[in-house]
Z-matrix of the N, CA and C atoms (Angstrom, degrees):
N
C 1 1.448
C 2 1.523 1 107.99
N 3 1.354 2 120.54 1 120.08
C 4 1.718 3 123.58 2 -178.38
C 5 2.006 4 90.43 3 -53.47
N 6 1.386 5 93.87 4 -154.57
C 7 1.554 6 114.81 5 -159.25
C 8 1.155 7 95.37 6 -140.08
N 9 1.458 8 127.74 7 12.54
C 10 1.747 9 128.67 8 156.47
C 11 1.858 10 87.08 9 -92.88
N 12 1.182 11 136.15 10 -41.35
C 13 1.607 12 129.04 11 -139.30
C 14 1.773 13 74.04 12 -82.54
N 15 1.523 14 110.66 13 -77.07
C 16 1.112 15 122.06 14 -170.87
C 17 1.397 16 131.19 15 1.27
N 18 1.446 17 92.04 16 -72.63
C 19 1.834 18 137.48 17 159.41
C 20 1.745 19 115.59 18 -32.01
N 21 1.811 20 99.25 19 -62.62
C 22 1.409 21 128.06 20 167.46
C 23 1.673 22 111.45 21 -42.43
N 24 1.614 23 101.38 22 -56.50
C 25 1.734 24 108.77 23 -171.22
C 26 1.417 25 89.83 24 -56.66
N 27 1.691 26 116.90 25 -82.38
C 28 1.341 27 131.42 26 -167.00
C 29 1.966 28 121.56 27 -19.99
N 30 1.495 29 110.74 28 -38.60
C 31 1.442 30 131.04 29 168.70
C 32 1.801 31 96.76 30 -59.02
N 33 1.322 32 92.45 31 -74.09
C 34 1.143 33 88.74 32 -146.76
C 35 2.007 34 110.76 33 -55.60
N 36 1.575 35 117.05 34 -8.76
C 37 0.951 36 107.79 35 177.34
C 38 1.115 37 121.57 36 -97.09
N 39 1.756 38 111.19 37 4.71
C 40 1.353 39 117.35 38 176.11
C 41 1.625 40 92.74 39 -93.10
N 42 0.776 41 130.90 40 -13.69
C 43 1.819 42 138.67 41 -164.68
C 44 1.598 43 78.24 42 -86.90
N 45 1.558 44 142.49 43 -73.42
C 46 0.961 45 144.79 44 -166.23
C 47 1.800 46 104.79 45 -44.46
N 48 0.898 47 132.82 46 -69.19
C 49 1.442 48 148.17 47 -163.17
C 50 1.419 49 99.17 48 -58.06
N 51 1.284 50 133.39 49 -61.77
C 52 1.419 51 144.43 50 151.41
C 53 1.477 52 97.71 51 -25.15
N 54 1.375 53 149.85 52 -60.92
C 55 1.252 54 127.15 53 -131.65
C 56 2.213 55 91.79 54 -102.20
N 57 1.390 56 110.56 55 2.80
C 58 1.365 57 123.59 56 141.98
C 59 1.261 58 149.35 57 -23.58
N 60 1.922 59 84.77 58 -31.82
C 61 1.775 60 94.10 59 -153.83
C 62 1.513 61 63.74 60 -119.78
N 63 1.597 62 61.80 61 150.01
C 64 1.863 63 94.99 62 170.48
C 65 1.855 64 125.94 63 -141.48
N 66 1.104 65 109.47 64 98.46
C 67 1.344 66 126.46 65 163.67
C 68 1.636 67 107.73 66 -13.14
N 69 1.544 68 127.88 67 83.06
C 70 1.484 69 113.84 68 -172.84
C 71 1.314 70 111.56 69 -44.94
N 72 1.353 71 135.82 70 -46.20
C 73 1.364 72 129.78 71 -170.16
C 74 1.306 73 112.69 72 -77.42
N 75 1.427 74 130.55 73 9.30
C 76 1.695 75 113.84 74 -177.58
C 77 1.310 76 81.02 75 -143.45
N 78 1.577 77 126.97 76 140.35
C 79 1.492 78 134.93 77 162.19
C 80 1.232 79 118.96 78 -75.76
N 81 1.391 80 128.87 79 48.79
C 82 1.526 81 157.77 80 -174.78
C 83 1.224 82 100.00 81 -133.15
N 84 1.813 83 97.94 82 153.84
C 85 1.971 84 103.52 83 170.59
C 86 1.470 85 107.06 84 -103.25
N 87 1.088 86 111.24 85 168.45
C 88 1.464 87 95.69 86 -179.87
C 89 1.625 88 136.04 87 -76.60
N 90 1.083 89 96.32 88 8.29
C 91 1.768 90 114.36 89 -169.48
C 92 1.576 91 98.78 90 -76.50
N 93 1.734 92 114.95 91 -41.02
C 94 1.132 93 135.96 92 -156.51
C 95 1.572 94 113.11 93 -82.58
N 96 1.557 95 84.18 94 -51.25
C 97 1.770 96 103.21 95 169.18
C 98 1.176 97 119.02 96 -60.33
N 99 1.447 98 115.73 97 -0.77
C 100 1.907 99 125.77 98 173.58
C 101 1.650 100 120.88 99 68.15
N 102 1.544 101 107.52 100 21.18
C 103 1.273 102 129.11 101 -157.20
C 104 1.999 103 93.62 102 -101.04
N 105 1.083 104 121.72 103 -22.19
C 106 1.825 105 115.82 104 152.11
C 107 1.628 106 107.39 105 -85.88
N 108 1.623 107 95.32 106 127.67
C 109 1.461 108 94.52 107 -173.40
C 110 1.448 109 99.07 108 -112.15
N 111 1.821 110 116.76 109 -9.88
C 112 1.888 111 92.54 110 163.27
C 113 1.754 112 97.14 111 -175.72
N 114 0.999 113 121.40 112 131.84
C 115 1.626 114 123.64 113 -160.69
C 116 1.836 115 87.23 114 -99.03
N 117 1.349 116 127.00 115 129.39
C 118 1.629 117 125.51 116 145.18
C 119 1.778 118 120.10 117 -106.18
N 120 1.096 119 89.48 118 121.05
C 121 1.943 120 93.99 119 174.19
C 122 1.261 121 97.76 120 -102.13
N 123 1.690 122 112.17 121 122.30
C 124 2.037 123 110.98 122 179.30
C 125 1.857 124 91.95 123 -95.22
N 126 1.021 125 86.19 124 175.26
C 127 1.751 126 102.62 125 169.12
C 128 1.492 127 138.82 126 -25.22
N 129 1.840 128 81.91 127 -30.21
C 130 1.687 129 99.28 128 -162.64
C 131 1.717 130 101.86 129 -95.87
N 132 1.750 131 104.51 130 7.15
C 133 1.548 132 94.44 131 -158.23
C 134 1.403 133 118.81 132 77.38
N 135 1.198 134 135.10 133 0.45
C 136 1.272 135 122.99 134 148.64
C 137 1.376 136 177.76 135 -172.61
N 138 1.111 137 136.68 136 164.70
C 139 1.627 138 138.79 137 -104.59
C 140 1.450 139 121.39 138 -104.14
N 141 1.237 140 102.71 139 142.78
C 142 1.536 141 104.85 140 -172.25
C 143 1.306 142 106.83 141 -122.12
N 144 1.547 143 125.83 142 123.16
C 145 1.030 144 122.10 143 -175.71
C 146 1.700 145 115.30 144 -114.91
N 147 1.380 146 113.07 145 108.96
C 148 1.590 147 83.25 146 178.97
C 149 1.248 148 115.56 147 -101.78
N 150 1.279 149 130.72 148 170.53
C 151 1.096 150 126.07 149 -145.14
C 152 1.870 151 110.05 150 -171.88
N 153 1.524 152 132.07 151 141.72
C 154 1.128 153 117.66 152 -176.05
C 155 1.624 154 99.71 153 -136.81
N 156 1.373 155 110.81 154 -166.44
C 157 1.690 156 112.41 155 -165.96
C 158 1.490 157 100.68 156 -129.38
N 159 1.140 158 126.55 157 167.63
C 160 1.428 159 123.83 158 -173.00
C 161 1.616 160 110.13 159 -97.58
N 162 1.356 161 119.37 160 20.79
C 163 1.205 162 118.43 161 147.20
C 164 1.816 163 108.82 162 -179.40
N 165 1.250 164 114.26 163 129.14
C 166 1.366 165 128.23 164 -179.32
C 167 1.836 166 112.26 165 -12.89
N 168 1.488 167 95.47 166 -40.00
C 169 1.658 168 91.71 167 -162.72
C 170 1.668 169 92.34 168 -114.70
N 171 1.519 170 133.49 169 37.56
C 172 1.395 171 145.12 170 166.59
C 173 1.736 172 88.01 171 -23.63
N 174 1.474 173 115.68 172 137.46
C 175 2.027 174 99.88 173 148.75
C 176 1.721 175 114.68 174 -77.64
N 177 1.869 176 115.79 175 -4.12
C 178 1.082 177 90.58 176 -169.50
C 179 1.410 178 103.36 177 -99.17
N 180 1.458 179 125.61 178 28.55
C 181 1.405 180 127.52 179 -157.91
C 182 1.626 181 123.56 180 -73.75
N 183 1.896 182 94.58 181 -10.71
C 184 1.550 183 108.62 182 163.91
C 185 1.313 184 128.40 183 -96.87
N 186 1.036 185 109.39 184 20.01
C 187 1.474 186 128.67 185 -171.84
C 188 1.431 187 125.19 186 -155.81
N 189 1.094 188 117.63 187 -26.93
C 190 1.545 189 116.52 188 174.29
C 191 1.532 190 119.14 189 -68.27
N 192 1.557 191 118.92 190 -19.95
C 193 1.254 192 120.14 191 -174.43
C 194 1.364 193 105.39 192 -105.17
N 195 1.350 194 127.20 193 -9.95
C 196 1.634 195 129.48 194 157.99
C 197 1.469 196 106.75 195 -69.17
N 198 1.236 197 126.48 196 -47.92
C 199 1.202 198 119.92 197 166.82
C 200 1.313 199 127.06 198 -4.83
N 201 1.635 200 88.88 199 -90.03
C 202 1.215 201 136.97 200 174.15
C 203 1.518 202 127.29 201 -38.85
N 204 1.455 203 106.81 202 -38.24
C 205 1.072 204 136.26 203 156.27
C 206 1.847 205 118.47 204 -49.68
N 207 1.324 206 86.16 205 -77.42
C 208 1.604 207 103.35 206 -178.36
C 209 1.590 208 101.17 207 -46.53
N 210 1.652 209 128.47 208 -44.37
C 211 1.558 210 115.71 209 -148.80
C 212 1.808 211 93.14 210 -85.65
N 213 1.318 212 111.00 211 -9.16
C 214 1.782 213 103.50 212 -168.19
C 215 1.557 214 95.68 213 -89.31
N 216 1.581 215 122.57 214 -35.22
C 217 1.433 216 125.79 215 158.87
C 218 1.013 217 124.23 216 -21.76
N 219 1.413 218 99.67 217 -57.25
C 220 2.052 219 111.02 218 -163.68
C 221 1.551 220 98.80 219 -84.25
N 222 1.293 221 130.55 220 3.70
C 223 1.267 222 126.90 221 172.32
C 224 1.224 223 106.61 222 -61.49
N 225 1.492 224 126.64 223 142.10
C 226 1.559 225 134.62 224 162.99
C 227 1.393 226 96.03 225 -65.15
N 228 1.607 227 97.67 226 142.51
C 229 1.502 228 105.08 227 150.47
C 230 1.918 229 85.75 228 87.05
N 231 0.838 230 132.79 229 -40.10
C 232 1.459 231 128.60 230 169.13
C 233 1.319 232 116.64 231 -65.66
N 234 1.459 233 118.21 232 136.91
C 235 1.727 234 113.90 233 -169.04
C 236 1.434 235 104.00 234 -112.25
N 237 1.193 236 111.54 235 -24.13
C 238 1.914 237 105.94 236 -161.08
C 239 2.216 238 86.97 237 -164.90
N 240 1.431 239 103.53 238 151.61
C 241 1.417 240 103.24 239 171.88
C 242 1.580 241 95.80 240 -158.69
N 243 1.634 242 105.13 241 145.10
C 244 1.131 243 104.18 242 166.80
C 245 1.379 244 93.27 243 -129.79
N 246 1.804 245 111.56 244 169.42
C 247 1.338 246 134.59 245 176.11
C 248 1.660 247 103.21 246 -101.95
N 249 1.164 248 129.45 247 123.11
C 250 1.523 249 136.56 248 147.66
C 251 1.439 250 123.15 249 -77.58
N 252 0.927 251 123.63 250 89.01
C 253 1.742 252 120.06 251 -176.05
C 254 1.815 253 101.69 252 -73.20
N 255 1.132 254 103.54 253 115.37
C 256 1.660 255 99.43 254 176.35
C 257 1.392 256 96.21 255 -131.14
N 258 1.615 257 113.36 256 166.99
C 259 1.627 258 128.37 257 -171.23
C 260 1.345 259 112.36 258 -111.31
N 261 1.588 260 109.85 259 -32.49
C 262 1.304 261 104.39 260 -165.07
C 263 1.823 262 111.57 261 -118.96
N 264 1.214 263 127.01 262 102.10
C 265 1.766 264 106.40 263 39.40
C 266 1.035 265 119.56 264 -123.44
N 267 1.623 266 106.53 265 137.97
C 268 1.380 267 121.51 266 -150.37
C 269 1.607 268 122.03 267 -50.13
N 270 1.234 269 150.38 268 117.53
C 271 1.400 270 138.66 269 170.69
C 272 1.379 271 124.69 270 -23.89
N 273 1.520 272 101.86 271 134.69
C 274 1.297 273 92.45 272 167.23
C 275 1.688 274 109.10 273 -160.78
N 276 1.617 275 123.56 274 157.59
C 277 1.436 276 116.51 275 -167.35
C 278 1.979 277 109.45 276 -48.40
N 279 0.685 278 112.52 277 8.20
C 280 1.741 279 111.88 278 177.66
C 281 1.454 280 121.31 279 -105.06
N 282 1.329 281 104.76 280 2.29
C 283 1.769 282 125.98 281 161.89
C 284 1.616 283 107.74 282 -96.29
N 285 1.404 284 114.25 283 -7.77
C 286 1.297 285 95.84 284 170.46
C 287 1.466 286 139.60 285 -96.95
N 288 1.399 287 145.15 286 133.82
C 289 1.281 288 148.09 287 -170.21
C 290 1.372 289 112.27 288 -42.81
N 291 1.018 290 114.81 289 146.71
C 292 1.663 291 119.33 290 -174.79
C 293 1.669 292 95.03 291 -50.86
N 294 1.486 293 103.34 292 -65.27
C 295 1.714 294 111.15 293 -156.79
C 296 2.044 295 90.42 294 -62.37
N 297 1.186 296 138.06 295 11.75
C 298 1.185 297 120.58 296 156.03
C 299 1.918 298 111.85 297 -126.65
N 300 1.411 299 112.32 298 29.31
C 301 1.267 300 125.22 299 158.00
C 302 1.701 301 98.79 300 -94.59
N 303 1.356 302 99.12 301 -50.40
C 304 1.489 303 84.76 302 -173.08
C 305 1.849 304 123.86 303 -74.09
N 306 1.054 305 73.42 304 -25.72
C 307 1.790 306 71.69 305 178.04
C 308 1.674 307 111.01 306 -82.45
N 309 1.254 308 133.69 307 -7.27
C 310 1.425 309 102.34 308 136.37
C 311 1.620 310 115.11 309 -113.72
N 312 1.263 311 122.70 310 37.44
C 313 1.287 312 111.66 311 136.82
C 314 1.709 313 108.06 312 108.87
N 315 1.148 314 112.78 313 9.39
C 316 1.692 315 132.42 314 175.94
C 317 1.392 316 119.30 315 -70.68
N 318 1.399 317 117.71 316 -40.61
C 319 1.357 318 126.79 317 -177.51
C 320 1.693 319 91.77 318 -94.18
């Protein structure tokens, strides 16, 4: 397997583990809710995810990014992960996936 596929698997199972967490107040995960704005895996295996909340003063803003944290951890093949909470640019319903427009009811 080259080291693009490798790389490729490794995402996509951190993309998987991520789509875990779930935003208590919206019946969406956060992958969906468009709230990861860009995953990096370096050399060593590992990952930086940054990531923001759908509004500055979220209540889950002490906890949603430990989450998040913890489920890219337990990934195989992942060695170490941190969460980046960043704001800008700011969230908004047009980061979210169709299949989480429809499930609360937008589309």
């Amino acid at each position: 397997m080259n080291t693009d596929s490798k790389d490729n698997v490794l995402e996509q199972a951190v993309v998987a583990a991520i789509r875990t967490v779930y935003d208590p107040e919206i019946p969406v995960n956060v992958y969906d809710l468009g709230l990861i704005y860009s995953i990096e895996i370096n050399d060593d295996n590992k990952a930086l995810v940054r990531m923001t909340l759908t509004a500055p003063a979220c209540p889950v803003a002490g906890i949603l990014p430990g989450q998040v944290e913890t489920a890219v951890k337990n990934v195989e093949g992942i060695e170490d992960a941190k969460v980046e909470l960043v704001w800008d640019p700011p969230w908004s319903q047009d980061r979210m996936s169709e299949e989480a427009q429809l499930a609360l009811g937008l589309l």
